[in-house]
C-alpha angles and dihedrals in degrees: 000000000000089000098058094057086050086048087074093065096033090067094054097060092040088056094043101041108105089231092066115105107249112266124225119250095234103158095204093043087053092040085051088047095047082050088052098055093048079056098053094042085048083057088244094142107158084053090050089057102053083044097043079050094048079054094057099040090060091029105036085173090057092137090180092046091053090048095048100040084056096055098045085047089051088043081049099060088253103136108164097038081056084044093056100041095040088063085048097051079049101052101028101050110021094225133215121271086247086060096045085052100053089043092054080052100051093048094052101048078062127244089215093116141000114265116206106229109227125187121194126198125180124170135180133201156165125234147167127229120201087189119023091157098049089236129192116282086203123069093227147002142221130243127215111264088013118109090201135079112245115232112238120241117242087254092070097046115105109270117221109217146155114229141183126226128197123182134185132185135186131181126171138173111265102184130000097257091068102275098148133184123224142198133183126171120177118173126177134205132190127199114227102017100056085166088078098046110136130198119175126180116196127191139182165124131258125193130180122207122187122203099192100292104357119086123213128191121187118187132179123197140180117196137180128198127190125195126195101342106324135064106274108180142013120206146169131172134188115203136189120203117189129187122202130205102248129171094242128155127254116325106350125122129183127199134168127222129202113192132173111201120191117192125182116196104218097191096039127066101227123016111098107133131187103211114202110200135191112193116188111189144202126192135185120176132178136160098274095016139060130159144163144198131188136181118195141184117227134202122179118181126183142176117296087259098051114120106270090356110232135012149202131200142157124225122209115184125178121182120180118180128180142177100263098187122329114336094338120114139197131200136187121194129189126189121187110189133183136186128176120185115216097217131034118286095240117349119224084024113036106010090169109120098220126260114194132200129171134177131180127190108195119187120173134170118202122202120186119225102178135340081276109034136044142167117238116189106194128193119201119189110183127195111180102179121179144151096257112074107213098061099050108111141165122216135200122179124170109188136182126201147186115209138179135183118195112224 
């Protein structure tokens, strides 16, 4: 699979190289070839080749189409189609001593079978919570029929801890048209309240379509989160992102996502919620420079006996990262979340309806050991603000991990 990603810059030079037959200018054959190499940077390889072959067949001197198409047959375990069109890149188009190169490579890593290409990243860190508990902002609360503000018990006052974090993740190949598997565990441990501890393993699958120049990624996923030292939720989630071929400038691209989320609460009568979501997105990305911004719809709907029964909200994330000085790298991130219930969170005793606000200010520096390992020092800052007074909360974490990501 390593050869396919090499098969990107090898076509530059290929298409640039003065020895390389001039190529048309057929606006539909190039359109068809530019749709071939998202493919094959999707990992849609069995798409790229029936595109890479429409190419050919209209551009039969498509130096970069042969080269590619070779490549994809040799990642693909078939040895003797490489085999054929290697010798007629050889003999057709007299390549450059880079593209022999990368050709002798290629036949000596073997076509014989397709190999499944897997990445693996872990990282461990230290932090500090200046609310693990969520706890009240407010000192008290009021009680329906009662005149008086209710002081707060010490439970529900913020809790101060140091905690560890440790994350694994795991993503392989799972066919040869870019239908991949993934993993991720995080578990977090604090040193003084246990009773907060978190683990969460997360598992799914993820695969891209393409209906001539829309994309279309589906994805299905099962999760289970623990909290303290039981099981606390169950969830799974099925998702649909679609990409549509819009005129945008440079290097901006928009999708929009539909998800369906369902949670059980394995350790609270009535809370399961199924949670409908609509994600538009933005994305800009340079050399030094990326960013996104989504807006999404949300629709959570619960059993009749729920708290405040159903809810509505909007989410609106936006995430910008940039080279700060050699290979370091910084990132702000920025989440605005609202909720509102459609019936009162616990009528005779809360008739609030809920009103729900969240904002969260993210800040992170990134700072490259090595091509497998890094430092990364992240700042959290947390406002929950809401009409009911005993679940507002604020929120400050400071966090720093090692990571590494094996190649």
């Amino acid at each position: 699979m390593k050869s396919i990603a090499r098969a990107l810059l090898a076509v530059a030079a290929l298409v640039l190289s003065p020895l390389a037959p001039a190529q048309t200018e057929d606006g539909e054959n190039q359109q068809l070839y530019r749709q071939a190499l998202q493919s094959i940077a999707e990992g849609r390889n069995t798409d790229a080749s029936e595109t890479l072959r429409r190419v050919i067949e209209g551009e039969p001197l498509h130096a970069g189409a042969w080269l590619d198409l070779a490549l994809i047959q040799c990642a693909l375990g078939h040895e003797d189609e490489a085999e054929r069109m290697f010798e007629i890149i050889r003999s057709r188009f007299n390549p450059s001593p880079g593209i022999v190169q990368l050709i002798t490579e290629a036949r000596s890593a073997g076509c014989a079978h397709w190999r499944p290409h897997a990445q693996t990243a872990f990282s461990v860190g230290r932090g500090i919570d200046q609310n693990v508990n969520q706890g009240a902002s407010s000192g008290g609360y009021s009680v329906t029929g009662v005149p008086v503000e209710v002081p707060l018990t010490e439970d529900f006052h913020p809790k101060h801890d140091q905690y560890t974090v440790l994350t694994a993740d795991y993503v392989s190949d799972i066919t040869s048209n870019g239908t991949t598997g993934y993993a991720q565990f995080q578990s977090r441990r604090y040193d003084r309240l246990g009773l907060y501890n978190s683990s969460s393993l997360f598992a799914g699958v993820d695969t891209p379509w393409r209906f001539g120049r829309w994309t279309l990624h589906g994805s299905a996923s099962l999760g289970l989160i623990t909290l303290g030292h039981q099981l606390y939720q169950r969830q799974s989630q099925v998702q649909a992102r679609i990409g549509p071929p819009l005129p945008l400038p440079g290097s901006m691209q928009f999708s929009l996502t539909t998800s369906l989320t369902h949670v059980t609460y394995l350790t609270l009568s009535n809370f399961d919620s199924n949670t409908a979501e609509l994600r538009g997105q933005f994305n800009y990305r340079l050399d030094d420079d990326s960013a996104s911004a989504s807006l999404a719809r949300l629709s959570d709907r619960g059993g009749s006996a729920r708290p405040g029964g159903n809810r509505e909200g909007w989410l609106l994330n936006a995430q910008w990262r940039r080279r700060l000085f050699g290979e370091t790298s910084g990132e702000l991130g920025y989440t605005h979340q609202t909720w509102k219930s459609s019936s009162a969170y616990s009528p005779g005793f809360l008739d609030q309806v809920r009103d729900q606000t969240t904002q969260v200010l993210r800040a992170s520096i990134n700072y490259p050991l090595s091509n497998t390992q890094s430092l990364q020092l992240e700042a959290r800052q947390v406002r929950n603000k809401e009409n009911i007074s005993i679940f507002q909360y604020n929120d400050r974490q400071l966090q720093l991990s090692w990571q590494w990501q094996g190649l």
